[in-house]
C-alpha positions in Angstrom: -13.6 -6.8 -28.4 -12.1 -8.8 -31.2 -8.6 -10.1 -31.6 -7.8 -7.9 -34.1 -9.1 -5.0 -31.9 -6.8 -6.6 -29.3 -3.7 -6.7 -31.2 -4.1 -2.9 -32.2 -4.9 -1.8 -28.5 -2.2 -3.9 -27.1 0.8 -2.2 -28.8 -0.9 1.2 -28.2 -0.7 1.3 -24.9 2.8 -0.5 -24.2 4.2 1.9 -26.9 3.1 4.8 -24.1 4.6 3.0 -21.7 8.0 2.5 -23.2 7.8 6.3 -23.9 7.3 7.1 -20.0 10.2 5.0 -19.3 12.3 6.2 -22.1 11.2 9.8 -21.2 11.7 9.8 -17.3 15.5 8.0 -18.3 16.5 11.1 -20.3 15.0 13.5 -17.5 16.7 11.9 -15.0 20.2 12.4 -16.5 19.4 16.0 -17.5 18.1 17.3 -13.8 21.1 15.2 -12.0 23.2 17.4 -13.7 20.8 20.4 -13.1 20.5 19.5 -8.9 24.1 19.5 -9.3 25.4 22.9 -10.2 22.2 24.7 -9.0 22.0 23.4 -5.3 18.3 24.1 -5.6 16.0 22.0 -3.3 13.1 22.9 -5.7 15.1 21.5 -8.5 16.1 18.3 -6.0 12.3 18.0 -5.7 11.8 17.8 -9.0 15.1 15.4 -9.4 13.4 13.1 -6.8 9.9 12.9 -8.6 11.8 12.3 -11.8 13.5 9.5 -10.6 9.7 8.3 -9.5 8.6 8.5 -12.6 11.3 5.8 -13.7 10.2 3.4 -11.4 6.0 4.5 -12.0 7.0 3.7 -15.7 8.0 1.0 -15.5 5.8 -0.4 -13.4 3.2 0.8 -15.7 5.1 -0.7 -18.4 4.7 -4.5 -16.1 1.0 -3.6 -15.7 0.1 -3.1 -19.1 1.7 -5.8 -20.4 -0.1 -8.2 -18.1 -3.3 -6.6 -18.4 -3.0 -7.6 -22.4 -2.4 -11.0 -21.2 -5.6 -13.1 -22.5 -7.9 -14.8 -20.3 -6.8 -18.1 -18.8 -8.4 -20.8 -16.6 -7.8 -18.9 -13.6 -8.4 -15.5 -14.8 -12.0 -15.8 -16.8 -12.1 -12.4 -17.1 -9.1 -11.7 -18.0 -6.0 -9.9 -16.9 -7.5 -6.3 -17.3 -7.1 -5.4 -13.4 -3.0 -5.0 -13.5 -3.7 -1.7 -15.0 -5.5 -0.4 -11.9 -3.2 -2.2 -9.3 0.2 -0.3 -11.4 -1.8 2.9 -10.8 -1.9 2.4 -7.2 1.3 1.6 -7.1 2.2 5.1 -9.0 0.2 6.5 -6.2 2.0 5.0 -3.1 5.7 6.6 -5.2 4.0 10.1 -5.8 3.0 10.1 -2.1 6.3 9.1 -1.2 7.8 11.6 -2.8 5.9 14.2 -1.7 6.2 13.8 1.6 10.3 13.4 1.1 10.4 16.8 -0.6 7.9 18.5 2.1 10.5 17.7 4.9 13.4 18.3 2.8 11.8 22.2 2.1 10.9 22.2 6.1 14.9 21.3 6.9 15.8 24.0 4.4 14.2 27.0 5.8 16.9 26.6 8.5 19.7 26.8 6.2 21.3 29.8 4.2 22.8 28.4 1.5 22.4 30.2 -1.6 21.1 28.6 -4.9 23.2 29.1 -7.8 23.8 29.1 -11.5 20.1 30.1 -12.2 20.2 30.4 -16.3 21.0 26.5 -16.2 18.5 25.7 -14.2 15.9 27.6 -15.9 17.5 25.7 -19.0 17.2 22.4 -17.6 13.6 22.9 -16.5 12.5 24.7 -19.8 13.6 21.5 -21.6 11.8 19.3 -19.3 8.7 20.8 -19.7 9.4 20.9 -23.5 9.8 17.1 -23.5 7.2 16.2 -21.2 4.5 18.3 -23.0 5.5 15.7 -26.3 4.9 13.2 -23.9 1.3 14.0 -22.1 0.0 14.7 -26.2 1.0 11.2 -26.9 -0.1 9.7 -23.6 -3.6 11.4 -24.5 -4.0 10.3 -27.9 -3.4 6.6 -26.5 -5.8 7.2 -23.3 -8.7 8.3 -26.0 -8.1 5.0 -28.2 -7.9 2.3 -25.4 -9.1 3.5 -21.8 -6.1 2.8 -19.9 -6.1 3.8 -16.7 -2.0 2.6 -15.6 -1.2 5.3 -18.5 -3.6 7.5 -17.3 -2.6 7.2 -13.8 1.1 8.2 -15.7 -0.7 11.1 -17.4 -1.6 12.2 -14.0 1.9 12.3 -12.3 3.7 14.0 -16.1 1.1 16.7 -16.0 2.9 17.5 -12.2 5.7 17.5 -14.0 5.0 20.4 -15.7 3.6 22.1 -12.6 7.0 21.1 -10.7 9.6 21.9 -13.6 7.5 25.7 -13.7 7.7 26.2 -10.2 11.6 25.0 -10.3 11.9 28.1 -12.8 9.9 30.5 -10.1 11.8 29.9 -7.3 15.6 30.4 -9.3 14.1 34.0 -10.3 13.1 34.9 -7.0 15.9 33.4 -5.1 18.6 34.8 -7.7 17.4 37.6 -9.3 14.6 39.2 -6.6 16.7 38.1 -3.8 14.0 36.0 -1.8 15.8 33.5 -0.4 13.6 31.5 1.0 11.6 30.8 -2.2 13.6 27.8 -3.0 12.1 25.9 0.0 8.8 27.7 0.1 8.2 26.3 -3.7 9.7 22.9 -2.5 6.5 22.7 -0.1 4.5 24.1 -3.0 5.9 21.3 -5.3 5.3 18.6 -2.3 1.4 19.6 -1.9 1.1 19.5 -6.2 2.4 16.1 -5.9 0.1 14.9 -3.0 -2.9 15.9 -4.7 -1.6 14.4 -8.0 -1.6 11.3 -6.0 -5.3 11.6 -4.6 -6.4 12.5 -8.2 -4.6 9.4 -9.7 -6.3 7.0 -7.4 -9.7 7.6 -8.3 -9.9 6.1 -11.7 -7.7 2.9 -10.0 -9.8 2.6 -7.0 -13.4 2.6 -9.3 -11.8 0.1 -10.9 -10.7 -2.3 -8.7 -14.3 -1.7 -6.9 -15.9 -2.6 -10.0 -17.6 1.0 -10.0 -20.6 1.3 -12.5 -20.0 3.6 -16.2 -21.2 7.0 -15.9 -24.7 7.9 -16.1 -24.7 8.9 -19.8 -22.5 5.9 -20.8 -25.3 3.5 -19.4 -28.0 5.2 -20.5 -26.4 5.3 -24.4 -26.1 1.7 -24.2 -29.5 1.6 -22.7 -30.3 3.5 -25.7 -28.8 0.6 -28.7 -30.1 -2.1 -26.4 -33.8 -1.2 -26.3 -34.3 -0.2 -29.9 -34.6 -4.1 -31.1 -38.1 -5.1 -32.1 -39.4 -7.3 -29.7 -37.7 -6.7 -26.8 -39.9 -6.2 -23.8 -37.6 -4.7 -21.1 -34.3 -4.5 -19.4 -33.8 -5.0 -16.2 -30.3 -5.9 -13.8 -28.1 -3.6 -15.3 -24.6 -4.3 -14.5 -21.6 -2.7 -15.7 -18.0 -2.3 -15.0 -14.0 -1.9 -16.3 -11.0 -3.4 -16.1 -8.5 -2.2 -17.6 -8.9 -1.1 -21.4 -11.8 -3.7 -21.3 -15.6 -3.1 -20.3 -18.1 -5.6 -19.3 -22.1 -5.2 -19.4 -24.7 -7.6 -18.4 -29.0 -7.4 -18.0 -32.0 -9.7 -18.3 -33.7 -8.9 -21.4 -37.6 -9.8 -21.2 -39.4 -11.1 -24.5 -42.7 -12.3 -25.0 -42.8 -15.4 -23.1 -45.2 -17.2 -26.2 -42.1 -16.9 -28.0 -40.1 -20.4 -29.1 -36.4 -20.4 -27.9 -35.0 -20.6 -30.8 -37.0 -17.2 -31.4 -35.8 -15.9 -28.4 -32.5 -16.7 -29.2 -32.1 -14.7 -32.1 -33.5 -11.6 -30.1 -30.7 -11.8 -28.2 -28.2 -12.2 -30.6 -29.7 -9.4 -32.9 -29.2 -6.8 -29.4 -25.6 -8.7 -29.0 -25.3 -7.8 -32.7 -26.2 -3.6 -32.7 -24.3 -3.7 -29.2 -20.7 -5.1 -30.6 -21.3 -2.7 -33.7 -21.9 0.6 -31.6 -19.5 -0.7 -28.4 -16.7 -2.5 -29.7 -14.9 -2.7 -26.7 -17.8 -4.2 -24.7 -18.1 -7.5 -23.8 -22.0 -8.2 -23.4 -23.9 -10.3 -21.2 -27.6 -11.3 -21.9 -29.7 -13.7 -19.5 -33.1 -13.6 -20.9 -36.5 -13.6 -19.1 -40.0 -14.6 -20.4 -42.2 -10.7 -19.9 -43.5 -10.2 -16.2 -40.8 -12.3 -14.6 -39.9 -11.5 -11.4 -36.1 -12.8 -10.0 -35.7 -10.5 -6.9 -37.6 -8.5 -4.4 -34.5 -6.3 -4.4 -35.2 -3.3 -6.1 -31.2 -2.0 -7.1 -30.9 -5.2 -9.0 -34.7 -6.2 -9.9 -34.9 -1.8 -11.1 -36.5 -1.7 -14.7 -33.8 0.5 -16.6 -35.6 0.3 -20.1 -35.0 4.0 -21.7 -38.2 6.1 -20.9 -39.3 6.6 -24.7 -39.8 2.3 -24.4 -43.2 2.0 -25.3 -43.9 5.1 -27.0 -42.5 4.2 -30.8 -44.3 4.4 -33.9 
């Protein structure tokens, strides 16, 4: 990725993030009030995961600011990995909360205190949902343009949000209009489970990060693809690839005739460097090259030919 690529994706993503934060500040005032006059646990849950998504956000906010950090003598590969560690942050708070609303809902069913004031509560969550749905269409357009997996991660937990702010409206019908009064805390449980699995969701993307997890299949093979069209390339093999952060990383051995003069050689490799950068921008290429027929491993999962199967069969 170049500079200028850089300084475009850098703002992009710490703009999201300053939205979270700004976002879950406003929320937080609005449902205090809400929790307040309604006395509804279901509208405490959502209160609770709110104020969560303060601290998510901002910790997201940290993360992506640090993962935009350049590279530095200690860090060759950059900073990119602060992303992944703020998701898994995000998802130690959504667990958190979860299980705090779970056993607030369980203490509940014991009690018989009524909810109240349903029209503002249904206000108050009707408004959240209004704001947060801004949010997540902003979040995704910033997600598609720079791969960040802290603001997906905060994606994650605002699409709960939703979830939580309709089930909020739910349980204030059926507690104050239907008369089920046990819907408040039945929803709170509902609301607790959302959030759990919200959690194990949001940890995927951070874990195959921080694990250095390889592209999807038809993301290698499309690289695969730009790679093996040069003219006089003679095989790939040791295909590695991995992301951190907004950043991805791809390495092989590239065989060539093995008659060939370095300096030849050499600019094979820079032409495939070249069609690389201009089809994957955001990839930061590795090429060791190999005279044809060389062997480096018996291993076979790094010594595997992965030259595209039409190799070979062009005009």
């Amino acid at each position: 990725m170049t500079q200028d690529e850089r300084r475009k994706v850098i703002p992009l993503a710490t703009r999201a993030a300053l939205a979270s934060v700004a976002m879950a500040t406003a929320l937080l005032v609005l449902k205090g009030v809400g929790a307040w006059f309604t006395g509804s646990i279901a509208m405490l849950g959502s209160l609770a995961d709110t104020g969560l998504d303060l601290l998510a956000s901002l910790v997201t906010l940290y993360g992506v600011r640090l993962a935009a950090t350049p590279a530095d003598h200690d860090h060759r590969f950059g900073h990119g990995k602060a992303e992944a560690l703020a998701a898994l942050f995000q998802v130690g708070l959504i667990t958190a909360s979860a299980v705090g609303i779970a056993w607030r809902a369980i203490l509940a069913f014991g009690e018989n205190t009524p909810t109240s004031d349903a029209n503002f509560g249904i206000g108050v969550s009707v408004a959240a949902i209004a704001a947060t749905a801004v949010l997540l269409w902003y979040q995704r357009q910033v997600i598609r343009r720079t791969g960040s997996v802290a603001i997906l991660a905060d994606n994650v937990h605002y699409q709960s949000d939703v979830a939580l702010n309709g089930s909020v409206i739910v349980a204030l019908v059926l507690d104050q209009y239907l008369g089920w009064h046990k819907a408040d805390p039945v929803f709170g449980i509902v609301i607790a489970l959302w959030l759990a699995w919200g959690a194990f969701q949001a940890s995927s993307s951070a874990i195959d990060q921080l694990m250095d997890k390889e592209w999807p299949e038809d993301q290698r093979i499309a690289f695969l693809d730009v790679a093996a069209r040069q003219e006089g390339l003679k095989g790939i093999h040791d295909f590695r690839t991995r992301r951190s952060g907004a950043h991805d990383f791809a390495q092989f051995h590239m065989e060539v005739d093995r008659d060939l003069t370095v300096g030849a050689a050499h600019d094979l490799v820079e032409a495939v460097e070249h069609n690389l950068r201009r089809a994957f921008p955001k990839v930061e290429v590795l090429i060791h090259l190999d005279p044809e027929g060389h062997v480096d491993t018996d291993n076979p999962l790094i010594e595997a030919d992965v030259t595209p199967h039409w190799f070979g069969k062009r005009i």
